[in-house]
N, C-alpha and C positions, 0 to 999 in steps of 0.2 A: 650404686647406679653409675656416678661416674668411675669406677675402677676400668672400663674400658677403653674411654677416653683419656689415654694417659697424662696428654697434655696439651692444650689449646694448637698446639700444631697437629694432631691428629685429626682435629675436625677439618684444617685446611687442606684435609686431601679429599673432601665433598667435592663435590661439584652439584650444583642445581641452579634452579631455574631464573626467572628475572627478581627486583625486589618488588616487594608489595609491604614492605614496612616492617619494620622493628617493635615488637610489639611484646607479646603476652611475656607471662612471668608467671608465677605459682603463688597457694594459698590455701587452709583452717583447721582445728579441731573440733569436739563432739566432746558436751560438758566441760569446757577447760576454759572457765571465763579468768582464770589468773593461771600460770603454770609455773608451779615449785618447782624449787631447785634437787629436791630428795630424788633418790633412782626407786623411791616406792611408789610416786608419782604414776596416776594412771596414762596411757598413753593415748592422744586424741583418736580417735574415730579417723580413717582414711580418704580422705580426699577423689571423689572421679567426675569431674565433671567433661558432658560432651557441648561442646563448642560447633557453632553455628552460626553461617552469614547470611541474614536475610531467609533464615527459616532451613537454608539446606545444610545437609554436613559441612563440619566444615574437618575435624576432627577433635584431639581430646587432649585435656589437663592436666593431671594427675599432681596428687600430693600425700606421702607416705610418709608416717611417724615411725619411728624406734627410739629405743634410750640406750644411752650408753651411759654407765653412773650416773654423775648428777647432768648429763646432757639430755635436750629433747634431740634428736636427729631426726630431720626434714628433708626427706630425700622428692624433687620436684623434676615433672616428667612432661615434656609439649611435643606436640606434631599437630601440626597444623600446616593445611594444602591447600590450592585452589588450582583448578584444571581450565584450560579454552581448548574447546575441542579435545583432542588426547593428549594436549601439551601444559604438562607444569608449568604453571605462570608463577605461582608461591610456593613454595615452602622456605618451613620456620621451624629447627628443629632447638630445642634448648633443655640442657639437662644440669640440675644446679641442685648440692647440698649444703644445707644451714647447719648450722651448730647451735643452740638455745641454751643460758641459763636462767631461768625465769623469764623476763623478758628483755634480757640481754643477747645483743645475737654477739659470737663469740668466734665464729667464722662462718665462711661464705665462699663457696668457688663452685663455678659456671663457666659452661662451654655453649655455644650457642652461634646453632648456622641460620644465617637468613638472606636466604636464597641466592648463595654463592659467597656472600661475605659473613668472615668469623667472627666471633667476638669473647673475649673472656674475662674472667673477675677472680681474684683470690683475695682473701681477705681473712684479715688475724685478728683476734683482740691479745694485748697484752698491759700488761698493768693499768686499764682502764683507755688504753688508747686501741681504736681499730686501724691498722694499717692497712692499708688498699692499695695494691697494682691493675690494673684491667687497658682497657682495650682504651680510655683516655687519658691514662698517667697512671703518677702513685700519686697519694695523698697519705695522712694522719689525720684519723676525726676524732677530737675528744668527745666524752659523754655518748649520750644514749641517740641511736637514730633508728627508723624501720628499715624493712627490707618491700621493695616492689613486687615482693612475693603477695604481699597481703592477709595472709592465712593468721596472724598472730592480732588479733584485734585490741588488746589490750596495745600493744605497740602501736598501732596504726592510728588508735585514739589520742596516746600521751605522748606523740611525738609530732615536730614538722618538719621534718628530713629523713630520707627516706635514701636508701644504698639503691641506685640503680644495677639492677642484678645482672644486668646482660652487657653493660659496657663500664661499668665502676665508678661512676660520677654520683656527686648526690645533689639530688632535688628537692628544692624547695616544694611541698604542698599545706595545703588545707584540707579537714574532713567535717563536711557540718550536716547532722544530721536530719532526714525531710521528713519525718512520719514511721509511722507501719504501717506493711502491708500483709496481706496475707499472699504467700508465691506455693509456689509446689517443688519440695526437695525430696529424693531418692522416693519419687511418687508418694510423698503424703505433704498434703496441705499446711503449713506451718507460718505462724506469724514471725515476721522480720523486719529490723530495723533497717531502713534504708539509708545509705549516707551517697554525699554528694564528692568526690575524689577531683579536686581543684588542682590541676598538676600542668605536665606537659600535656596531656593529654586528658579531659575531661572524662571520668569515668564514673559512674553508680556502682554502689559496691549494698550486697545484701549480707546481714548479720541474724544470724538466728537472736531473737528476741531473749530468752533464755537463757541459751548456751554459749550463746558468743560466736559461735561455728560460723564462718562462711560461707554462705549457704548459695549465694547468687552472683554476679556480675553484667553490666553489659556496655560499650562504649559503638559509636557512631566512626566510621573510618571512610570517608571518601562517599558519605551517601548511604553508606548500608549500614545493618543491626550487626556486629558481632555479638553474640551472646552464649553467657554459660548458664547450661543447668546440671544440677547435682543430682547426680546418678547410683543406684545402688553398688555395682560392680563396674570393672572396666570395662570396654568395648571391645570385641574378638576381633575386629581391624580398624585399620583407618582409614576414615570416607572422605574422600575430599567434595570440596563445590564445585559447581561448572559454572563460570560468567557465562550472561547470554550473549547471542554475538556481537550485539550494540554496544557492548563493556569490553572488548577485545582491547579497542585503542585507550592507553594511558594506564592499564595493567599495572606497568611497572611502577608506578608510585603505590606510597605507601596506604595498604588497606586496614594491616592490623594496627593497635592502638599507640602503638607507641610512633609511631614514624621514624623522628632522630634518635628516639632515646628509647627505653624499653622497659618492658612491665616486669 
């Protein structure tokens, strides 16, 4: 996915629209409540969730598995718009692949426009240290942390640091879990663990009961629902929102969940 993007300077020859926040990130598999290190290792179920502000398009998530030996390869896909009148107010474009062994992330590099400004991550592991370069330094984190991707639940449970995917810093969170529910994934009704995502940005995060899969999300931005649901296949385009005209003024702050920092 990113072979296109050859280098964080390719996306700064974008151009778009005003900001509306730094936000989404990617995320889960299907049956994979722990993921071996073996390349016989089944490969999760695909990731497509469509994204929605306050009920209208808004567009879509995507999150794709492959293996390469003993690697999971997480290849992570966002467009997300908002329109006033025929004029791009948002867009947030981000394209990012993980490296997995078990539940080690092993590397990480992300390109990622939102709405006019770039942003990027690379990241290595090497003898038990992840080095990070991105868009607010370098850093070396020893030991184990997540990724703001989400998709890996077992990580997201046994860690409280977390690799900011779209600008390279890491965050301090907490995930505590409120119940099950029963939601509706790729149209059939399914029980899920709901968890509460205590970060920069306060988020609900849904886990298939069973499987672990990340089945749901939604977080509150400026007054409105962002929200994902999990769909069987991807979307044939992408739909943006329209603010009505009483939300024209102050646009340009941030809508999606992240604002400073990014999912």
């Amino acid at each position: 996915m990113l072979a296109r993007l050859s280098r964080p300077s390719a996306f700064r020859r974008y151009a778009c629209a005003l900001t509306l926040g730094a936000a989404m990130l990617s995320l889960s598999g299907v049956m994979t409540p722990a993921l071996g290190n073996s390349s016989d290792e089944a490969v999760p179920e695909n990731l497509y969730f469509d994204v929605t502000i306050n009920g209208d398009p808004m567009g879509y998530h995507y999150v794709e598995y492959s293996r390469e030996g003993d690697e999971l390869v997480v290849d992570i896909d966002i467009d997300l718009r908002v329109k006033f009148a025929f004029i791009t107010v948002f867009k947030y474009i981000h394209e990012n692949q993980e490296r997995w062994q078990g539940d080690t992330l092993m590397s990480l590099r992300s390109e990622t426009l939102d709405s006019g400004d770039n942003f990027f991550v690379e990241a290595q592991r090497t003898n038990g240290i992840l080095a990070v370069e991105g868009s607010r330094g370098e850093f070396e984190a020893e030991g184990s942390v997540a990724s703001t991707t989400y998709w890996n639940y077992s990580s997201m449970t046994g860690n409280d640091r977390m690799l900011n995917s779209q600008k390279g810093d890491l965050l301090d969170y907490t995930l505590t879990r409120q119940g099950t529910e029963t939601i509706v994934a790729r149209g059939e009704e399914i029980e899920a663990d709901k968890y509460f995502l205590d970060s920069k940005i306060d988020t609900t995060i849904w886990y298939n009961t069973e499987t672990k899969e990340w089945v749901k999300l939604e977080f509150d931005a400026r007054g409105r629902t962002i929200e994902y649901t999990l769909v069987e296949e991807k979307a044939s385009t992408t739909n943006s929102a329209s603010l009505p005209p009483g939300d024209a003024a102050g646009s340009a702050e941030p809508l999606t969940g992240q604002r400073d920092t990014s999912r």
